[in-house]
DSSP file (Angstrom, degrees, kcal/mol; ACC not computed):
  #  RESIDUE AA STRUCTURE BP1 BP2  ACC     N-H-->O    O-->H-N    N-H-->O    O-->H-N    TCO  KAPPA ALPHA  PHI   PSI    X-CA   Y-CA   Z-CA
    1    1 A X              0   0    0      0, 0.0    31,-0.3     0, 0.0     2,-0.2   0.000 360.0 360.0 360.0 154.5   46.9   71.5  267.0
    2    2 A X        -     0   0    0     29,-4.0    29,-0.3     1,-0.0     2,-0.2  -0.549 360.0-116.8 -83.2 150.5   46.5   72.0  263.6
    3    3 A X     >  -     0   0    0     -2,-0.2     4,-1.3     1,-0.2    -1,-0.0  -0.706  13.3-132.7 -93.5 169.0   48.8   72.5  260.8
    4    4 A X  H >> S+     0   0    0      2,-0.2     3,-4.6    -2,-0.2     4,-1.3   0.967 119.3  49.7 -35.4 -90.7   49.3   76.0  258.2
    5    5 A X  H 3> S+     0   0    0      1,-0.3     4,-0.5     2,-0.2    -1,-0.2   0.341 101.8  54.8 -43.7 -39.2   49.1   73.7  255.5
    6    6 A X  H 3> S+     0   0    0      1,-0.1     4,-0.6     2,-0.1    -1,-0.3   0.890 124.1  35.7 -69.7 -57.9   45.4   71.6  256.9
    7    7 A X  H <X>S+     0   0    0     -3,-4.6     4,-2.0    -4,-1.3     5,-0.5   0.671  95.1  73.1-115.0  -4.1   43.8   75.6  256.8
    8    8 A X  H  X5S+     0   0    0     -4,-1.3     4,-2.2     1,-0.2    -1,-0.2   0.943  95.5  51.4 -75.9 -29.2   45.1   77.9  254.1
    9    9 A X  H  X5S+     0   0    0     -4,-0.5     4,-0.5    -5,-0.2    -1,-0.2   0.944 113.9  41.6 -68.1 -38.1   43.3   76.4  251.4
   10   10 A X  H >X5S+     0   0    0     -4,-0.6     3,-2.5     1,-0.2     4,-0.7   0.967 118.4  50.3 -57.0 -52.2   39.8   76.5  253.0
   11   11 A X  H ><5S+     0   0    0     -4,-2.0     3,-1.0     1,-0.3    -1,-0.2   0.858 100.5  65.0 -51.5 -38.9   40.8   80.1  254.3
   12   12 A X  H 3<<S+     0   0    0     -4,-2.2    -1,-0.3    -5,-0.5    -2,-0.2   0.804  91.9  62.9 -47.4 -29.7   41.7   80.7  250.9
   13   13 A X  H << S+     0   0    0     -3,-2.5     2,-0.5    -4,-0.5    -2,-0.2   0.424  87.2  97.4 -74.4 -30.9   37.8   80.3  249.6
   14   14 A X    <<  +     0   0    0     -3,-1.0     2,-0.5    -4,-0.7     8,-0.2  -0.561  51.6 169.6 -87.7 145.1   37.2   82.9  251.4
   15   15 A X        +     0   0    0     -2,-0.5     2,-0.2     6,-0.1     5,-0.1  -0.992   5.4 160.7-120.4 134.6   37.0   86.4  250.1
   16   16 A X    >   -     0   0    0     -2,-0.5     3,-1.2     3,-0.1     5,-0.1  -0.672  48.2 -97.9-153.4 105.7   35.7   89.7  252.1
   17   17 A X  T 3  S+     0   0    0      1,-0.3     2,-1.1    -2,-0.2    -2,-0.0   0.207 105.9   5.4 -13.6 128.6   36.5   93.5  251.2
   18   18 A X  T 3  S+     0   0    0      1,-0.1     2,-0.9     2,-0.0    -1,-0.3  -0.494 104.5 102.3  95.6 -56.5   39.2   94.6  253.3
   19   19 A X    <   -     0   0    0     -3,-1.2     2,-1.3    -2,-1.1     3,-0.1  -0.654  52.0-157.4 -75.8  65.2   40.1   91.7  254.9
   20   20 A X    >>  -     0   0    0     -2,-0.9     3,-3.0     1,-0.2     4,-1.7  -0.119  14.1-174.7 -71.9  97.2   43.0   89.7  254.1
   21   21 A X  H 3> S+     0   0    0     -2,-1.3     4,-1.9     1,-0.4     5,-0.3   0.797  74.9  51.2 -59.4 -36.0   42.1   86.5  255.5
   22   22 A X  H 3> S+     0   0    0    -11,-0.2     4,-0.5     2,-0.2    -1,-0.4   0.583 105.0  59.0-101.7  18.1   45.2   84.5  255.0
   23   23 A X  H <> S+     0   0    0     -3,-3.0     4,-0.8     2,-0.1    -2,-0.2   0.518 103.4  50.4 -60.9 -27.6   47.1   87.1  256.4
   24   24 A X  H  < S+     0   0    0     -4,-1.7    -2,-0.2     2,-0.2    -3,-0.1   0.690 118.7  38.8 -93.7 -16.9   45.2   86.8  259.6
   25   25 A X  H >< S+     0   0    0     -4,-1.9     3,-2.8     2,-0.1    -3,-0.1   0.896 113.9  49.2 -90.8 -38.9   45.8   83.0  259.6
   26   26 A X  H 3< S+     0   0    0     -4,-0.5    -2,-0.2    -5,-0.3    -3,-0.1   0.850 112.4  52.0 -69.3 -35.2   49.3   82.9  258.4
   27   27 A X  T 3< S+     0   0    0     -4,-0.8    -1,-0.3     2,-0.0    -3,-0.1   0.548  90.9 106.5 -85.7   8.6   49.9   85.9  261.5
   28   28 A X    <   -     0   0    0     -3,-2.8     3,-0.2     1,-0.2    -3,-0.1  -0.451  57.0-165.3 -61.7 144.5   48.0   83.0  264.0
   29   29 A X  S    S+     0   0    0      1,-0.2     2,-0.3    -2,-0.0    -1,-0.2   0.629  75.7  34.9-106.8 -12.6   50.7   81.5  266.4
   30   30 A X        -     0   0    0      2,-0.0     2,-0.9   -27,-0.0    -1,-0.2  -0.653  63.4-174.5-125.3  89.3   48.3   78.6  267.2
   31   31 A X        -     0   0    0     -2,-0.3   -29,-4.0   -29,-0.3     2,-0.3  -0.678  14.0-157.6 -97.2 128.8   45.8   76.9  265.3
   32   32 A X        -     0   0    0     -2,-0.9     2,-0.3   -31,-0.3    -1,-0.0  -0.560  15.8-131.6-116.6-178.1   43.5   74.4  266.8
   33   33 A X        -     0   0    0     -2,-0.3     2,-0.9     1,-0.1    -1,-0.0  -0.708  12.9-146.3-104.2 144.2   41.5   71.6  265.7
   34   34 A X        -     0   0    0     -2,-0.3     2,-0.2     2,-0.0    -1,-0.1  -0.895  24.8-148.0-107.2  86.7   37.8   71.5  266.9
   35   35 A X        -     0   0    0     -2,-0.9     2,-1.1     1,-0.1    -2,-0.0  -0.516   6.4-143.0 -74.7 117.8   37.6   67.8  267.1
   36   36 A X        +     0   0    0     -2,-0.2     2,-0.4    25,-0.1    25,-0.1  -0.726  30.7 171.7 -82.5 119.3   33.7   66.6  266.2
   37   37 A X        +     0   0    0     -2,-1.1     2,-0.1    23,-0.1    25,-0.1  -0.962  18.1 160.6-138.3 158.4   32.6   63.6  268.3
   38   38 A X        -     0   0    0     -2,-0.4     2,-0.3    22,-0.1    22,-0.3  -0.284  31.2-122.9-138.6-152.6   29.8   61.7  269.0
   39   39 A X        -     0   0    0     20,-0.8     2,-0.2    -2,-0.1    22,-0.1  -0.974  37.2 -99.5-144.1 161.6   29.0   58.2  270.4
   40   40 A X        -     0   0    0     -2,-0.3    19,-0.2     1,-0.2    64,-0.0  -0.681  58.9 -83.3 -76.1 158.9   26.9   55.3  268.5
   41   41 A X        -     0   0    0     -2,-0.2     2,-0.4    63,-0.1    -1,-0.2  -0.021  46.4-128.2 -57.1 147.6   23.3   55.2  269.8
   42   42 A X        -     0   0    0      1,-0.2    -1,-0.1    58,-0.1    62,-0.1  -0.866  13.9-130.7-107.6 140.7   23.2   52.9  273.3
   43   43 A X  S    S+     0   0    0     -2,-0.4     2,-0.3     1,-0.1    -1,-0.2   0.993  86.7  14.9 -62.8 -43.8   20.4   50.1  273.1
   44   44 A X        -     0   0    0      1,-0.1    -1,-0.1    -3,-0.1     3,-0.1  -0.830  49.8-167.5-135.3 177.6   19.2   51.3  276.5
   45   45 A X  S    S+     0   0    0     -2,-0.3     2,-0.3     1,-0.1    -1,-0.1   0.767  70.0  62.0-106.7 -21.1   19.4   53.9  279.0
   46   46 A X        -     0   0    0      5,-0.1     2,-0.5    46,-0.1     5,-0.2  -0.780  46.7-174.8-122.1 144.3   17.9   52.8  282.3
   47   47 A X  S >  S-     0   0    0     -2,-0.3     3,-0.9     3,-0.3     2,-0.1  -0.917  71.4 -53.4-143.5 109.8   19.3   49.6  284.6
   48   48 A X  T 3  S-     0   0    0     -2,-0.5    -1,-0.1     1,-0.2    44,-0.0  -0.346 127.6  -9.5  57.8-122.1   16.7   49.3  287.7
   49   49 A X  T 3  S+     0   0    0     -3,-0.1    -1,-0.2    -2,-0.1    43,-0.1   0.790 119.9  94.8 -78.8 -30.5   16.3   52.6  289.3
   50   50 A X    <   +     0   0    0     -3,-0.9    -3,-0.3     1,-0.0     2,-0.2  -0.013  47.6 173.3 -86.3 139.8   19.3   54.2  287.3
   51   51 A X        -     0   0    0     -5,-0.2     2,-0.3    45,-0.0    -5,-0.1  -0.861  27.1-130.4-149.6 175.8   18.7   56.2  284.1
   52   52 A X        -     0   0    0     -2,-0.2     2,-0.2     2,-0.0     3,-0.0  -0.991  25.3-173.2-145.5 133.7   21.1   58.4  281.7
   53   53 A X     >  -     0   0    0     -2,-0.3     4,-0.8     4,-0.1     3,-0.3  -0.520  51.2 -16.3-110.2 161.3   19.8   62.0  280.8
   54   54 A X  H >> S+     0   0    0     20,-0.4     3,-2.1     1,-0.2     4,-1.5   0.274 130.8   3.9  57.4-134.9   21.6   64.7  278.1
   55   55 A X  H 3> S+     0   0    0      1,-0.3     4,-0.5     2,-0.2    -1,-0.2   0.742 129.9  58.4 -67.6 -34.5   25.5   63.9  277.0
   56   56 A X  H 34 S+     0   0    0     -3,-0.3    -1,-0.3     1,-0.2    -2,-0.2   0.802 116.9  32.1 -83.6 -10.5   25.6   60.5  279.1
   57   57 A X  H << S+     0   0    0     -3,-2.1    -2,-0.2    -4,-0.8     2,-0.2   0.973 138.4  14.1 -73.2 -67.8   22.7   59.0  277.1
   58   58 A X  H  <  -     0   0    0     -4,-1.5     2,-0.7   -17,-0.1    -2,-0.2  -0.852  67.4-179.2-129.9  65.5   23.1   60.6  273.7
   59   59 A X     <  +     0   0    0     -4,-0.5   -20,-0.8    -2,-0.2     2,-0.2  -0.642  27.1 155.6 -77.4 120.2   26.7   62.4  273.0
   60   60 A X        -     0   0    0     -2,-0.7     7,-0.2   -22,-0.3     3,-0.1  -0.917  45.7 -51.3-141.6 154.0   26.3   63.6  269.8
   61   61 A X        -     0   0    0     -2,-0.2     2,-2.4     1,-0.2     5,-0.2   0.115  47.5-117.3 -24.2 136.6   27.9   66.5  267.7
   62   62 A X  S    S+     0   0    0      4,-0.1     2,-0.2     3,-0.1    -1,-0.2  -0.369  76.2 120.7 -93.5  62.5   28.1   70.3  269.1
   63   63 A X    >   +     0   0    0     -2,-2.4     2,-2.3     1,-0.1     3,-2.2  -0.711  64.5   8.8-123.6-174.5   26.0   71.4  266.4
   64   64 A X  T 3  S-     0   0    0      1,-0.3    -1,-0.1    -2,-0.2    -2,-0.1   0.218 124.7 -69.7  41.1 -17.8   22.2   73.5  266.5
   65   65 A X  T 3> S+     0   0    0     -2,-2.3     4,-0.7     4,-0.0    -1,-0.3   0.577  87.5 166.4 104.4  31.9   22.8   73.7  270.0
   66   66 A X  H X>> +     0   0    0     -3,-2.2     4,-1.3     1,-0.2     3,-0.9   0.889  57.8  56.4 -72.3 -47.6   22.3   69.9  270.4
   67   67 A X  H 3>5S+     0   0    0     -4,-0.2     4,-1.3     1,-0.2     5,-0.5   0.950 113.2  37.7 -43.2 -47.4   23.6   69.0  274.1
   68   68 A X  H 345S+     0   0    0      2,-0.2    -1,-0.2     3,-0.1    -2,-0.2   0.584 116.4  48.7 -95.0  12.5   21.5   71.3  276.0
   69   69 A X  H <X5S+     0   0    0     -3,-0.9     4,-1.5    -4,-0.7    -3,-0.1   0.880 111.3  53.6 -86.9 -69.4   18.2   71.0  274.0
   70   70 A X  H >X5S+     0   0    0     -4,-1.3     4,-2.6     1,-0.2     3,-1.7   0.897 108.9  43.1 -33.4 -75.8   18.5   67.6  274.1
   71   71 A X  H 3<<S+     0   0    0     -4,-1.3     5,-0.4    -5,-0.5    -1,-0.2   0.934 111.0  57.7 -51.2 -38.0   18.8   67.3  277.6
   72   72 A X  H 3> S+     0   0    0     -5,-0.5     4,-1.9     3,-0.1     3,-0.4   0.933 107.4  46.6 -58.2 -41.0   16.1   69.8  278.1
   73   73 A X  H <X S+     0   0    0     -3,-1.7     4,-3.2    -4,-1.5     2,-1.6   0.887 118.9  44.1 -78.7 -47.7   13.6   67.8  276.2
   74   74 A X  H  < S+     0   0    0     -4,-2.6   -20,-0.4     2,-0.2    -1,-0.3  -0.833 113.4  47.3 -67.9 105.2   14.8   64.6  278.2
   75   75 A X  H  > S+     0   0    0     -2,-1.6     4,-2.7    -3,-0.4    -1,-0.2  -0.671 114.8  44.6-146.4 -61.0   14.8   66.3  281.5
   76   76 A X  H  X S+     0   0    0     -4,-1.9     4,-1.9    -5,-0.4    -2,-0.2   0.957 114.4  61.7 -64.4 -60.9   10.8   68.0  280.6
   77   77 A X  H  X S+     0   0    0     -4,-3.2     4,-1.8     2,-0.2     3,-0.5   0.768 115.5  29.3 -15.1 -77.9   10.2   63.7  279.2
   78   78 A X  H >> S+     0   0    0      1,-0.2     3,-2.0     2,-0.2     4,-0.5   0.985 104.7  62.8 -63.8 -69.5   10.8   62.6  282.4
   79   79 A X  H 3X S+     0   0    0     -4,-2.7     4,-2.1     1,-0.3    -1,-0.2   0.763 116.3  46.5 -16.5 -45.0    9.8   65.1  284.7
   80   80 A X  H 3X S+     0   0    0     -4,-1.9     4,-0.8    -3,-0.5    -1,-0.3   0.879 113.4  43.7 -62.9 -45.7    6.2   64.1  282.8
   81   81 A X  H XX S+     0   0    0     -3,-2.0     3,-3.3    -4,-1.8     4,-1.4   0.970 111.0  54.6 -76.2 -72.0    6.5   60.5  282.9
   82   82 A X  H 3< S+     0   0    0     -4,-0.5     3,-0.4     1,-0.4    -2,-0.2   0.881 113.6  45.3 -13.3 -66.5    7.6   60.7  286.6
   83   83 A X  H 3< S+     0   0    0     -4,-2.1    -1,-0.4    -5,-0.4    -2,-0.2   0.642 120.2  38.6 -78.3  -3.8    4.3   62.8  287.3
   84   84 A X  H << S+     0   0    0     -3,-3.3    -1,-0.3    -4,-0.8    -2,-0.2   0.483 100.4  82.8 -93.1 -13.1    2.0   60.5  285.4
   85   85 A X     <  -     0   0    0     -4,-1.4     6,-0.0    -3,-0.4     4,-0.0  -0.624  66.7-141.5-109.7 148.4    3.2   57.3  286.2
   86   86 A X  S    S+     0   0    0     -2,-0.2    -1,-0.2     2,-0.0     2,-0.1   0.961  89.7  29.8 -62.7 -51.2    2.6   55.2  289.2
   87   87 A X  S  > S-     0   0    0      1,-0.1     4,-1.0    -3,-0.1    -2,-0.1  -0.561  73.7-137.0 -82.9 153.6    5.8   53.8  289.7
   88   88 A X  H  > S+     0   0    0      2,-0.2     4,-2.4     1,-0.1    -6,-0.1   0.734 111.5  60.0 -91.6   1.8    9.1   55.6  288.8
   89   89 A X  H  > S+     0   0    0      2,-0.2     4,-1.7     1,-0.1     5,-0.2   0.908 106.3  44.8 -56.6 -45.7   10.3   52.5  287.6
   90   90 A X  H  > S+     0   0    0      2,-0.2     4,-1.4     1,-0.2     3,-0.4   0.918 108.9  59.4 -48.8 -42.3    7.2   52.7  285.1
   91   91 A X  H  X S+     0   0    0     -4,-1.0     4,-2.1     1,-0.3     5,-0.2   0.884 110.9  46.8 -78.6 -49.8    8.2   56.6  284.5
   92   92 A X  H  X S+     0   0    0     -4,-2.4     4,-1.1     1,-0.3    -1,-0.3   0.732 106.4  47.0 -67.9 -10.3   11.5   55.2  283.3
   93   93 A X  H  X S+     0   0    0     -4,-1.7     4,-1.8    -3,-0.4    -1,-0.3   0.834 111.9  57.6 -72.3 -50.4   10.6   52.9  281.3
   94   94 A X  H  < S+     0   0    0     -4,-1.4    -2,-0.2    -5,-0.2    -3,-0.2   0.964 113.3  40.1 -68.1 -53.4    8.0   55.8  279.8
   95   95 A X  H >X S+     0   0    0     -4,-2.1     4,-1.7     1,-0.2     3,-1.0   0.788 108.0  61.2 -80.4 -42.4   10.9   58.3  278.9
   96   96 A X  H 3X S+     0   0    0     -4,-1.1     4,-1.5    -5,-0.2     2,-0.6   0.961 109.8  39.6 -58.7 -58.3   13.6   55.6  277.5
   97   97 A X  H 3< S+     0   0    0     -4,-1.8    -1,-0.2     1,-0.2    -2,-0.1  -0.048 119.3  47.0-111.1  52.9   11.5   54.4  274.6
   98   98 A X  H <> S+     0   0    0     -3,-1.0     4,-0.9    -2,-0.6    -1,-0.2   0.204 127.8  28.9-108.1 -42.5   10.1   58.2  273.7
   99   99 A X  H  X S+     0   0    0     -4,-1.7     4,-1.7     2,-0.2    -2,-0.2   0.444 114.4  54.0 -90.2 -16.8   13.6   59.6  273.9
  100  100 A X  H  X S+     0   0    0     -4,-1.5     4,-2.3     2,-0.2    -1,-0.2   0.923 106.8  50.3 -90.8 -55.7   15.8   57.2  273.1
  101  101 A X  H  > S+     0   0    0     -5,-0.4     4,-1.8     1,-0.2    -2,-0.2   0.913 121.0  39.0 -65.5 -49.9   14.3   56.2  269.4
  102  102 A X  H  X S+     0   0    0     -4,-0.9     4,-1.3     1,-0.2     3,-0.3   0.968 112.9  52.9 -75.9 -32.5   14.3   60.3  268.5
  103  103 A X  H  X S+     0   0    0     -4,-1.7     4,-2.5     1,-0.2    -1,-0.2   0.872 111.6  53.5 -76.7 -34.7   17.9   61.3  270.3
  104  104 A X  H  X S+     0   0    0     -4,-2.3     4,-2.3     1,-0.2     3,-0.4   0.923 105.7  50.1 -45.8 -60.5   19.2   58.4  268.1
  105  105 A X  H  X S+     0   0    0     -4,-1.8     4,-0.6    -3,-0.3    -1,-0.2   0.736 105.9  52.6   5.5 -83.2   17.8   59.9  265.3
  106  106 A X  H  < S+     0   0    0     -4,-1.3    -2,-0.2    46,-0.3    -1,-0.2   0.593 105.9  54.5 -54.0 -41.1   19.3   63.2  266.0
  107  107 A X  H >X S+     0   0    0     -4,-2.5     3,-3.9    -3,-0.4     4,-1.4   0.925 112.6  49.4 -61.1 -62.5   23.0   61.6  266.2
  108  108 A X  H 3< S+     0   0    0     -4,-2.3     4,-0.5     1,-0.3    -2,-0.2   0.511 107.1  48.1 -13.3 -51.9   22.2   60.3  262.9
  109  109 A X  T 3<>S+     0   0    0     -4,-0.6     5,-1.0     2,-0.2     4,-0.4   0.621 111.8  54.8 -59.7 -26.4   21.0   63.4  261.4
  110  110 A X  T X45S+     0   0    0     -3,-3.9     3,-1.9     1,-0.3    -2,-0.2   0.981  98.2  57.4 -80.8 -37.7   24.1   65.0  262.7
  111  111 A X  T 3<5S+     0   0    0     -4,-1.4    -1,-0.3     1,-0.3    -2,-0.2   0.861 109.2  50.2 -55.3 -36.5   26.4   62.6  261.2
  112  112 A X  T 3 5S-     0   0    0     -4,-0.5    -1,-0.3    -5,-0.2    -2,-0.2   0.352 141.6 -70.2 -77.0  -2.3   24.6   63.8  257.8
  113  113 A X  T X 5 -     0   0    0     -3,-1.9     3,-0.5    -4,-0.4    -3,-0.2  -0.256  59.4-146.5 119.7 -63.6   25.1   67.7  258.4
  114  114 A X  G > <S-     0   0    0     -5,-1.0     3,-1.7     1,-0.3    35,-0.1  -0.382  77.0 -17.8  91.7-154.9   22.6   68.0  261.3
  115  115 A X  G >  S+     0   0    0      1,-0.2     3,-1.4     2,-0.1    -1,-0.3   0.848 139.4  67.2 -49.0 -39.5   21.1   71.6  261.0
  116  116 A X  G X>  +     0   0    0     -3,-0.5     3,-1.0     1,-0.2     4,-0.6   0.598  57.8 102.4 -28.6 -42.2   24.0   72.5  258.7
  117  117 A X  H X>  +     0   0    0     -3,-1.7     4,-5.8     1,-0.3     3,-2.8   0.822  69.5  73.7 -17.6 -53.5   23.5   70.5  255.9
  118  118 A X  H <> S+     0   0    0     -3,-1.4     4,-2.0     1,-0.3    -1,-0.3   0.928  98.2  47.4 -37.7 -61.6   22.2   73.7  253.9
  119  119 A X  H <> S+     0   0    0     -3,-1.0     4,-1.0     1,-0.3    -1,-0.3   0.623 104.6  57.3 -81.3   7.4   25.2   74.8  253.6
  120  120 A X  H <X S+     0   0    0     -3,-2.8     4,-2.6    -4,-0.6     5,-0.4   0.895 106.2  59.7 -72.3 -45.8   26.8   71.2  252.4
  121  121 A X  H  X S+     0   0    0     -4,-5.8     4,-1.8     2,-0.2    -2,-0.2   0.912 108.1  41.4 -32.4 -70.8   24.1   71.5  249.5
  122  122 A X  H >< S+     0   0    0     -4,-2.0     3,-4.9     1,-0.2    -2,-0.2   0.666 113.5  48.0 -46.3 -92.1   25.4   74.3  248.5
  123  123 A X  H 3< S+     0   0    0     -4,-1.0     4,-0.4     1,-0.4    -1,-0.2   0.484 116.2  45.3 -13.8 -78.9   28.9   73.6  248.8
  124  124 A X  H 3< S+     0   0    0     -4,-2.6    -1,-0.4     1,-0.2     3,-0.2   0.790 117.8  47.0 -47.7 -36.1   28.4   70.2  246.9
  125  125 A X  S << S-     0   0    0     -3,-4.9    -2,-0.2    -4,-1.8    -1,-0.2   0.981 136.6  -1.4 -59.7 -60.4   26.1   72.0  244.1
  126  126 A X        +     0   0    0     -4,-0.2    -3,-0.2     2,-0.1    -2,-0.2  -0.691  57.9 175.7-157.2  80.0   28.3   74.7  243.6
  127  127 A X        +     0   0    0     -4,-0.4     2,-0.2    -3,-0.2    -3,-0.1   0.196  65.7  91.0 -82.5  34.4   31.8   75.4  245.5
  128  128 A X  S    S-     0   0    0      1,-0.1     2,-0.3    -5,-0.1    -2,-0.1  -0.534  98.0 -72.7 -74.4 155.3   32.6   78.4  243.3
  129  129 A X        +     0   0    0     -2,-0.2     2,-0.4     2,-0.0    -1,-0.1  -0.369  59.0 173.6 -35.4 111.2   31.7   82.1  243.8
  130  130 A X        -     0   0    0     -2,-0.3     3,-0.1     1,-0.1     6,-0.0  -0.892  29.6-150.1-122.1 176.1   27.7   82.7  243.3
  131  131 A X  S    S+     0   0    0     -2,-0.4     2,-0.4     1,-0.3    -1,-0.1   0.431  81.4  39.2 -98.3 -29.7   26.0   85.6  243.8
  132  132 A X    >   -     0   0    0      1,-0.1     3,-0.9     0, 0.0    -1,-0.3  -0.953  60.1-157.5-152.7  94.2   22.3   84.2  244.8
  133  133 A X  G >> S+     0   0    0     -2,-0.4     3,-1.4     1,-0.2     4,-0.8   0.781  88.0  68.9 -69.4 -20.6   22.3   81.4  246.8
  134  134 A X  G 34 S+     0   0    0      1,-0.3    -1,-0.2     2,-0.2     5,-0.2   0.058  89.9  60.1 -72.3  43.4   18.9   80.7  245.6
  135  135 A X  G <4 S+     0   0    0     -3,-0.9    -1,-0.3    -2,-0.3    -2,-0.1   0.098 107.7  45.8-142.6  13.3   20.0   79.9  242.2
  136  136 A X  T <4 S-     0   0    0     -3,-1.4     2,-0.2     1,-0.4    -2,-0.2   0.529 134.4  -0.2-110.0 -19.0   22.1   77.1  243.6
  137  137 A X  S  < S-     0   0    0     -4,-0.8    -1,-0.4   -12,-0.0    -2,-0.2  -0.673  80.3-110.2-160.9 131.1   19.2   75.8  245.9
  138  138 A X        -     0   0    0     -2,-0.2     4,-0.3    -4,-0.1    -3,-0.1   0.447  18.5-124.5  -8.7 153.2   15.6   76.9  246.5
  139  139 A X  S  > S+     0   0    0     -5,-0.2     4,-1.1     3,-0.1     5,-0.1   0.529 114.9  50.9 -74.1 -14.7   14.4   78.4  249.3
  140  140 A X  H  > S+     0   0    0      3,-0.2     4,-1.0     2,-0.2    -1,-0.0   0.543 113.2  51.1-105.8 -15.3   11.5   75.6  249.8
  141  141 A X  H  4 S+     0   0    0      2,-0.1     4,-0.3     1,-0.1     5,-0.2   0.815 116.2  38.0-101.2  -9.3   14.6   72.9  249.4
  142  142 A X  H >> S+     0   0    0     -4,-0.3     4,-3.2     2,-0.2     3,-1.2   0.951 119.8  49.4 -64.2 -47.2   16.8   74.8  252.2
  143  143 A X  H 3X S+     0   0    0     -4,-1.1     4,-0.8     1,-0.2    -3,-0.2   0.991 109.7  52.4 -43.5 -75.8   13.4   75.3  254.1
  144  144 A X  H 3< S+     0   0    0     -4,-1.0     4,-0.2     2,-0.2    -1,-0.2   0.553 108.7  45.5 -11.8 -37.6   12.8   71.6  253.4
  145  145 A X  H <> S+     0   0    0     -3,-1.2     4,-1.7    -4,-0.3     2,-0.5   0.772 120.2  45.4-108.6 -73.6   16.6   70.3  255.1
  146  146 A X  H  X S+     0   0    0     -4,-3.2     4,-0.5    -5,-0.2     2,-0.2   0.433 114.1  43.0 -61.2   7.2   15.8   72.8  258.3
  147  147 A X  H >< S+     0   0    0     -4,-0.8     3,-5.0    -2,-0.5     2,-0.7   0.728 113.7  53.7 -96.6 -96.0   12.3   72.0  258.9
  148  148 A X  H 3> S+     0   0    0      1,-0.3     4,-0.8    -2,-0.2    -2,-0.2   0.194 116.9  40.1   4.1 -43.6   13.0   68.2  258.5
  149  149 A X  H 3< S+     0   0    0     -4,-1.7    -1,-0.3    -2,-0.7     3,-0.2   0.889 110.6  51.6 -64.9 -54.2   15.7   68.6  261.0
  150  150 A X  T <X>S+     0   0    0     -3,-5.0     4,-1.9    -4,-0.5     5,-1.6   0.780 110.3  58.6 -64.6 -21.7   14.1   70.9  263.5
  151  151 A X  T  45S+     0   0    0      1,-0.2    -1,-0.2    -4,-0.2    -2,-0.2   0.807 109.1  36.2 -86.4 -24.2   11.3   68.4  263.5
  152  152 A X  T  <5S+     0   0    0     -4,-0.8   -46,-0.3    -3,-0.2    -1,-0.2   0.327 111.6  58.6 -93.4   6.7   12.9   65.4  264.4
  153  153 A X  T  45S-     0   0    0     -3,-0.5    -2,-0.2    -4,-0.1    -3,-0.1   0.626 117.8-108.6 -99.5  -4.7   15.4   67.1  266.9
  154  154 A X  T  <5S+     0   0    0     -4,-1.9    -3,-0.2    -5,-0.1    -4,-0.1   0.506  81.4 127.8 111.0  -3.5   12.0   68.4  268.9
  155  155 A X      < +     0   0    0     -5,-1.6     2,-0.8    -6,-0.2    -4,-0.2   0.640  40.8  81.8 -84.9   8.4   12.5   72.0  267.9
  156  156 A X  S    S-     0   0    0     -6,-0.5    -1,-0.1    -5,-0.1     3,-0.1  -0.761  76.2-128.2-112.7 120.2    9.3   72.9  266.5
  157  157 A X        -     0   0    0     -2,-0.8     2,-0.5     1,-0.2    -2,-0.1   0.085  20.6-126.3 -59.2 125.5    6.5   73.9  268.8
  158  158 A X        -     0   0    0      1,-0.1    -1,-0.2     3,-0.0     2,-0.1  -0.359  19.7-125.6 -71.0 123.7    3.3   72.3  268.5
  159  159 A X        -     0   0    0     -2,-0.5    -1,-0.1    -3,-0.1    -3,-0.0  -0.419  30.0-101.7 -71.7 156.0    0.6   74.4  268.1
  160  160 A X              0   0    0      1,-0.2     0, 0.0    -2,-0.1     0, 0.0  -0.231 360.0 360.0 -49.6 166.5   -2.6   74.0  270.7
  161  161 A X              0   0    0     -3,-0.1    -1,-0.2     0, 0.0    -2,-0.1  -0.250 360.0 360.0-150.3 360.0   -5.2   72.0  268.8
């Protein structure tokens, strides 16, 4: 649990017609804390026949939607290597060192912000009232943090060639 004291001041920051927001925490009878955690990257995944898929590989922050993507991209990785490969020993072997090297990545990134980040810029540029968030950062350098991101967590579809 959380304490009053740990949330009013961010709840304070906030402002919204109508809405008195530290009334509506101060009238909470429970606040809790949304603990982030992640794991350090594991050197490998597979021992013999045995492999580790999604959370048990790579537990990394609950941020972009990063547990089930992730495991979705490993799950379609293997499924591929598995159907191309002779052996399935080979097919694990194939899937640990394409997946391994980018989900690593991805904790990494997360540690930094992960898809989030934008809104650290700001915050770190300018943690006052603005009016125009592009006059505290671009659109091409926000664009910039969320391509960057989506591109090393696997979210952006490759076009046919």
């Amino acid at each position: 649990m959380a304490h009053l004291s740990e949330v009013l001041p961010h709840a304070r920051r906030f402002n919204i017609p109508g809405l008195d927001i530290e009334g509506l925490v101060r009238a909470t009878p429970a606040i809790y804390e949304y603990p982030m955690a992640d794991r350090d990257p594991l050197p490998r995944w597979t021992h013999g026949r045995v492999t580790l898929l999604g959370d048990a590989a790579h537990p990394m922050y609950p941020v972009g939607s990063n547990g089930a993507s992730q495991a979705i991209l490993d799950a379609r990785c293997l499924a591929d290597a598995l159907a191309a490969s002779e052996h399935p020993r080979e097919a694990l072997y194939v899937y640990e060192k394409e997946r391994l090297p980018k989900t690593a990545e991805v904790v990494r990134l997360n540690r930094k912000g992960g898809p989030e980040r934008v809104i650290d810029e700001v915050e770190k540029l300018n943690p006052s009232l603005f009016d125009d968030v592009n006059d505290v950062l671009g659109y091409t350098q926000r664009e910039a943090i969320v391509k960057g991101y989506a591109g090393t967590a696997g979210f952006q579809v490759k076009k046919a060639v």
